[in-house]
C-alpha positions in Angstrom: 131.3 13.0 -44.3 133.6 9.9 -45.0 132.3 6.6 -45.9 134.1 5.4 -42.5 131.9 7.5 -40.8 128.6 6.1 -42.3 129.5 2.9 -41.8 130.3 3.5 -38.2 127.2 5.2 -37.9 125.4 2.3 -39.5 127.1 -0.2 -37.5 126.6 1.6 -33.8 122.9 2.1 -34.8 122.2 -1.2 -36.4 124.6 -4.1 -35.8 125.5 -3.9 -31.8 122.7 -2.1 -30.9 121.1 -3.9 -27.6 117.9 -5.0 -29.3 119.9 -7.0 -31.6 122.3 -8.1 -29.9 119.6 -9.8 -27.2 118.3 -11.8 -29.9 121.5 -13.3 -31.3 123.0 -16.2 -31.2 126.6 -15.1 -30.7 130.0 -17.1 -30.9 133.3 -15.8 -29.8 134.2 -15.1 -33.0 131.4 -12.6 -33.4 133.4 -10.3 -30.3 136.8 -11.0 -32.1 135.3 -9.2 -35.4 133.9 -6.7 -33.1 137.1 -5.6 -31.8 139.2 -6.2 -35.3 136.0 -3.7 -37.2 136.5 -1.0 -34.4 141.0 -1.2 -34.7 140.4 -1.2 -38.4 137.5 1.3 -39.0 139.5 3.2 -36.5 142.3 3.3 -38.1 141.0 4.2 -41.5 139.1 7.3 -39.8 142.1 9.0 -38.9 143.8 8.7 -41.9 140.5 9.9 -43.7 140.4 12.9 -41.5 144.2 13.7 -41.4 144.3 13.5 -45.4 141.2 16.2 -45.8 142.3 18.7 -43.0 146.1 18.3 -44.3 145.1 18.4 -47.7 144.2 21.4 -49.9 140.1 22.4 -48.9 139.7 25.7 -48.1 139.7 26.7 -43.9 136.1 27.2 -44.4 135.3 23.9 -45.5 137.8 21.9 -43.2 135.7 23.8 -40.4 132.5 22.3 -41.5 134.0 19.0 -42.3 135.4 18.4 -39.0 132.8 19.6 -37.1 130.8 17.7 -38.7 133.0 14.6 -37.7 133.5 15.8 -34.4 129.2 16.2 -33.6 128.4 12.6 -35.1 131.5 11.0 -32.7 129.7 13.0 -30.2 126.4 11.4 -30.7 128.1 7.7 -31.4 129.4 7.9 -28.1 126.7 8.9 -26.4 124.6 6.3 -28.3 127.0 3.3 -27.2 127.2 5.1 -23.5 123.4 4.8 -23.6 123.7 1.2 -24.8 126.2 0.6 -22.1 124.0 2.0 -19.2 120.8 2.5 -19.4 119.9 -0.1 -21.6 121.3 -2.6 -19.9 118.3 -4.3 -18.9 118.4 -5.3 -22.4 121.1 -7.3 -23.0 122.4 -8.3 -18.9 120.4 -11.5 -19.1 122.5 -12.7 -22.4 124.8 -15.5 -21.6 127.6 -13.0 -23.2 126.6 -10.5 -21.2 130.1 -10.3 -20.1 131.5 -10.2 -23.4 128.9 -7.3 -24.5 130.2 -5.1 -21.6 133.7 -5.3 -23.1 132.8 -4.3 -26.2 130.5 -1.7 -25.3 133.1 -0.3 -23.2 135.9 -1.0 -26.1 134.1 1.1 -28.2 133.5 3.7 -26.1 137.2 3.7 -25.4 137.8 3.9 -29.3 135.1 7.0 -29.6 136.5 9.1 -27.3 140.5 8.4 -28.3 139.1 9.6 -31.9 137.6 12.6 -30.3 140.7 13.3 -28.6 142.9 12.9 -31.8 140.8 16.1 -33.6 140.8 18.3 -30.8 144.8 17.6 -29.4 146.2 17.6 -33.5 143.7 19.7 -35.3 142.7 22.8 -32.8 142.6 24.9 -35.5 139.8 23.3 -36.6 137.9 22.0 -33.9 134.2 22.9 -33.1 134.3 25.7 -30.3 130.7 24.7 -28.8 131.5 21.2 -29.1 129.6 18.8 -26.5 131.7 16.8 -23.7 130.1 13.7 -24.0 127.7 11.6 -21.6 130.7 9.1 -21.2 133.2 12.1 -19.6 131.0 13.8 -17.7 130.7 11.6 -15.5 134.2 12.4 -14.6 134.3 16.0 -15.8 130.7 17.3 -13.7 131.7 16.0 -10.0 135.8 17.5 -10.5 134.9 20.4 -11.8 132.0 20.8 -8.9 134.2 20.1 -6.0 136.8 22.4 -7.3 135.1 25.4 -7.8 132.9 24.7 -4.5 136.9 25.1 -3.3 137.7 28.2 -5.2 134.4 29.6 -3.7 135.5 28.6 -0.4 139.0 30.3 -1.2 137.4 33.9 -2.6 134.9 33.9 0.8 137.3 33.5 2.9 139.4 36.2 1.4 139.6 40.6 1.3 137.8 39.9 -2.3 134.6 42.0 -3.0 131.8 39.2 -2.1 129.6 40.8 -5.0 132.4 39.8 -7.0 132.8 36.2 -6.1 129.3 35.3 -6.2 129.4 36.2 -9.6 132.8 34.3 -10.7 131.0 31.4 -9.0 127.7 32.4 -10.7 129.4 32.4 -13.9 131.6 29.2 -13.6 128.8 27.0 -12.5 126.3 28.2 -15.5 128.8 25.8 -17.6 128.3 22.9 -15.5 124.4 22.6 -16.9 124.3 18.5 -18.0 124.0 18.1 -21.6 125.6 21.8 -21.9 128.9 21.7 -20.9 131.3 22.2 -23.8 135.4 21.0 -24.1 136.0 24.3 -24.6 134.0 25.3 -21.8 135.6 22.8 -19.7 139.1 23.3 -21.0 138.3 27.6 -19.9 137.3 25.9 -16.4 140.4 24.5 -15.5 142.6 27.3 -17.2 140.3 29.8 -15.0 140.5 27.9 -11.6 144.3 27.7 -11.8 145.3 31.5 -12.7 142.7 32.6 -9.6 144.5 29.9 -7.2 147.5 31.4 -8.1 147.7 34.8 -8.1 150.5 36.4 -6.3 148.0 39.4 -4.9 145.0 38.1 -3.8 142.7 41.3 -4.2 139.7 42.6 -6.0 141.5 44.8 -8.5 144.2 42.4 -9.2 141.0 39.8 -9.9 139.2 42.0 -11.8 142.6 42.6 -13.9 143.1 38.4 -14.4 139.6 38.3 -15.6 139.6 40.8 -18.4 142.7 39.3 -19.3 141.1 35.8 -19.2 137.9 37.3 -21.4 135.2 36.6 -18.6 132.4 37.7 -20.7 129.7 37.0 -18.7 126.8 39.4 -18.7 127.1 40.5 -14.7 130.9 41.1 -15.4 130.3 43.7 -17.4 127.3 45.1 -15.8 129.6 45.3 -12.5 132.7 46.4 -14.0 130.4 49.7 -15.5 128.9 50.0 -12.0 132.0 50.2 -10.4 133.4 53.1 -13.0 129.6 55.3 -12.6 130.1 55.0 -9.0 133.5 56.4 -9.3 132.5 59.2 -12.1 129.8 60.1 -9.7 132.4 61.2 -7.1 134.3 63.5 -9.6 133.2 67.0 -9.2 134.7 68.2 -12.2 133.9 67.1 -15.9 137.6 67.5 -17.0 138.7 65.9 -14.3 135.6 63.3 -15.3 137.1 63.1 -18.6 140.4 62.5 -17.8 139.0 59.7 -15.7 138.1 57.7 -18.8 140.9 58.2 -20.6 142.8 57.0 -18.3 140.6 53.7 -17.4 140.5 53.8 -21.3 144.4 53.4 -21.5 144.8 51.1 -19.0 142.6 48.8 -20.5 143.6 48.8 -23.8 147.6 47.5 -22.3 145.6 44.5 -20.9 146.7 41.7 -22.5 145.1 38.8 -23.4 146.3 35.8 -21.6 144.6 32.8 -23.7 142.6 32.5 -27.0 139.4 31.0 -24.8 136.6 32.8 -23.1 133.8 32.2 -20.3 131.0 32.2 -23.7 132.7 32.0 -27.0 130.2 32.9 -29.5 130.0 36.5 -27.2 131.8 39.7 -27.4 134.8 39.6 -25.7 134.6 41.6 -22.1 137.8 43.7 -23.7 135.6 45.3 -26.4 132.6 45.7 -24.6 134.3 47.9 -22.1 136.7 49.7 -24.4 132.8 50.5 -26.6 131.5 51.9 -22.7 134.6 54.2 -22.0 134.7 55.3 -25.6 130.8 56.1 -25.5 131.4 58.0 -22.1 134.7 59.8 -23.2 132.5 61.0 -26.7 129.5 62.1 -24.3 131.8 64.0 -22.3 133.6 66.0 -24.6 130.3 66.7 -26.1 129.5 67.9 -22.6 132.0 70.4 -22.3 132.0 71.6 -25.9 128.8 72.4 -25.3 129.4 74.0 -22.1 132.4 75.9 -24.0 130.2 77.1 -26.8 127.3 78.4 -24.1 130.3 80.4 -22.2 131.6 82.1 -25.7 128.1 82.7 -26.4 127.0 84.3 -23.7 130.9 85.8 -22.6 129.4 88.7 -21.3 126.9 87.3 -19.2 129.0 84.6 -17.8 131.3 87.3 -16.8 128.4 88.5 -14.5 126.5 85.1 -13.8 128.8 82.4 -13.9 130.3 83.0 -9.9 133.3 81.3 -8.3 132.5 80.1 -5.0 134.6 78.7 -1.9 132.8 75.7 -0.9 133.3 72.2 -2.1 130.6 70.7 -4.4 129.0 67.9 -2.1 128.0 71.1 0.3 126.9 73.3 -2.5 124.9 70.4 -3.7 123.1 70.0 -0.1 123.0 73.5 0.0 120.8 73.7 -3.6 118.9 71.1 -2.0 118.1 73.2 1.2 116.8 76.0 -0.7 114.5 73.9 -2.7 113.4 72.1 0.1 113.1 75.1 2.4 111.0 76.5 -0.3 113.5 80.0 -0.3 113.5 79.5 -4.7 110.1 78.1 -5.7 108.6 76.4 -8.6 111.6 74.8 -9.6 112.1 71.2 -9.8 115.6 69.8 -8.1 117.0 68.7 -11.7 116.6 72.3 -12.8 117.9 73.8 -10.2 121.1 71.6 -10.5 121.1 72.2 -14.0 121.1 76.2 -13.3 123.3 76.2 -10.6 125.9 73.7 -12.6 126.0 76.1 -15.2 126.3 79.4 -13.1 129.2 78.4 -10.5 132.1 77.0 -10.0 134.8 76.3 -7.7 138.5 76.5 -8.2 139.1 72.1 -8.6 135.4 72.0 -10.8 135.6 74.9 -13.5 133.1 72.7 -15.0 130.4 71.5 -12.6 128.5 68.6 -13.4 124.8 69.1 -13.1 124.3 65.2 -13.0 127.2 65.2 -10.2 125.4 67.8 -8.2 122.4 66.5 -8.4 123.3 62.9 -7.3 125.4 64.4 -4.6 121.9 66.5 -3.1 120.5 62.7 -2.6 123.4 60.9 -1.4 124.8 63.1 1.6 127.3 62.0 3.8 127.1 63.0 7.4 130.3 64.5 7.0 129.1 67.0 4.4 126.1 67.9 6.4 128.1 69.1 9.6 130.0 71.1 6.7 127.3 72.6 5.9 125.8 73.2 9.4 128.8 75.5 10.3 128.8 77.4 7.2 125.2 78.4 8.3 126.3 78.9 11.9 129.3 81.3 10.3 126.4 83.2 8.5 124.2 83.5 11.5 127.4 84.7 13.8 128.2 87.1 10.8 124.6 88.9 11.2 124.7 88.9 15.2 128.3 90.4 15.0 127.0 93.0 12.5 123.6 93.5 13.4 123.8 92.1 17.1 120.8 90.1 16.3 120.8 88.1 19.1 120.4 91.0 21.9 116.9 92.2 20.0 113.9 90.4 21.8 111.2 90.5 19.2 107.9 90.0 20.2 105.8 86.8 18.8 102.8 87.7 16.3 
């Protein structure tokens, strides 16, 4: 830290704080070295700060050094807002009371144009979680408020997923938390707010596409992006066909480009990597899967040849079907995930060479309507099948 820094420090804290300014016997003179200290301490401050970050440190250090800087401006500003505000009880009765406003607020001025000056000429080196302070957000919290309440309104009012927009909202409002919000968290804000409002194709994949690319890394993203993908696994009968499923998703998202350098949480992983670690844990447990599966058909060639049957119905109705006979009680002493797992392995069906036991199983649970009238007329084709070769339904049997 400079000696222009300490002596700022010292000068906020000690010299013009309220307390001591209420018991002083000011002149006009004593505001005119007020404003000459803060042009000339000012002054001396940039060129202190400009010398060490242009100057030979390593990027290390000038990181530390100017967030160092950039934390105590932070706190000098909120110090003088404080002084400014809330204590001024303290000083309003002064007969300079006037005069002490204009300072205060001169100072203030002078704080936040030095804050400025770091982040707009030395980016690089700016603090990431660095605090707006007290002064701005004043400005910043209501703006950035009313404009997402409108970007809510927009996404509502839209084909959007609703899930989905609850959770943008969710997300964007979490930075608004007093005290909490960040420049770099504002700065995202805005950039976020004005590449939703202006997408050409206003529709949930296109969304989800712009906020990848804009790193929304919150938490509820991710959990909903990897819902979305299981739910869409879960309706893939086949496990190469599964497979080729996260490749592709794998692919696609690795060409996603990344529009900015900022993110919704900056000290997080980026969205990006998170999912492009999911698809390549699923694409390894997959072709695990059917290695395995692979290695228990060479093993067992023989066998397979007489157990492993190709049958002509689609998998949602052999699924309800498994379910049927469990339920029925017609195989007993079997639990549902074992019969799955036995039926997965032994059958197959012309688009699933592989069936997936977790696929069948889900698919015994969740039954569409559709696949259950499917069902009902392969039974009825059964039952005609009997009458027509055993004319079953002439023979009156008589009830025990």
């Amino acid at each position: 830290m400079n000696d222009t820094s300490f002596k700022l420090l010292a000068w906020v804290t000690e010299s013009i704080a309220p307390a001591e300014l209420s018991g002083s016997n000011l002149t006009t003179a004593d505001f005119e070295n007020w404003k000459t200290l803060l042009k000339s301490e000012s002054t001396e401050w940039r060129i202190a700060i400009s010398s060490y970050l242009l100057g030979m440190a390593d990027d290390d250090e000038k990181l530390q050094y100017l967030k160092a800087q950039q934390i105590q401006l932070t706190l000098l500003s909120n110090k003088l807002n404080q002084y400014l505000c809330r204590d001024q009880k303290i000083w309003s009765g002064h007969k300079w009371a006037d005069q002490i406003r204009t300072c205060y607020r001169k100072s203030l001025a002078v704080c936040e144009e030095l804050l400025s000056f770091t982040v707009e000429n030395f980016p690089e080196y700016s603090a990431p979680n660095l605090k707006v302070t007290d002064y701005k957000l004043i400005e910043v919290l209501p703006n950035l408020r009313n404009r997402i309440y409108g970007l809510k309104t927009t996404l509502l009012n839209t084909a959007i997923d609703p899930i989905l927009a609850q959770l943008i909202v969710k997300g964007m409002s979490g930075l608004l938390t007093p005290g909490k919000l960040t420049i770099a968290g504002k700065k995202y804000l805005n950039c976020l707010i004005y590449e939703i409002t202006g997408l050409e194709i206003f529709s949930t994949d296109h969304l989800i596409d712009l906020l990848i690319r804009l790193n929304f890394n919150q938490p509820e993203f991710y959990l909903y992006l990897t819902d979305s993908v299981n739910k869409k696994r879960f309706q893939i009968d086949g496990l190469h066909e599964e497979y080729e499923y996260i490749l592709q998703e794998r692919e696609v998202l690795n060409n996603k480009k990344s529009l900015t350098g900022l993110a919704l949480y900056p000290g997080q992983l980026p969205v990006k990597l998170e999912l492009q670690q999911f698809y390549n844990e699923k694409a390894i447990y997959l072709e695990e899967l059917l290695s395995h599966r692979r290695k228990a058909i060479q093993d067992k060639l023989e066998a397979e040849r007489a157990f492993r049957m190709l049958i002509d119905i689609p998998v949602p109705v052999f699924a309800l079907f498994v379910r049927m006979l469990k339920e029925t009680k017609f195989i007993l002493k079997t639990g549902i995930t074992e019969m799955c797992t036995f039926f997965a392995i032994h059958f197959y069906t012309d688009k699933a060479p592989f069936i997936s036991s977790a696929n069948l199983l889900k698919r015994s649970t969740d039954v569409e309507f559709t696949t259950v009238l499917k069902l009902w007329d392969l039974l009825t084709f059964m039952l005609d099948w009997l009458d027509l070769k055993f004319n079953v339904r002439s023979i009156k049997r008589s009830i025990r």
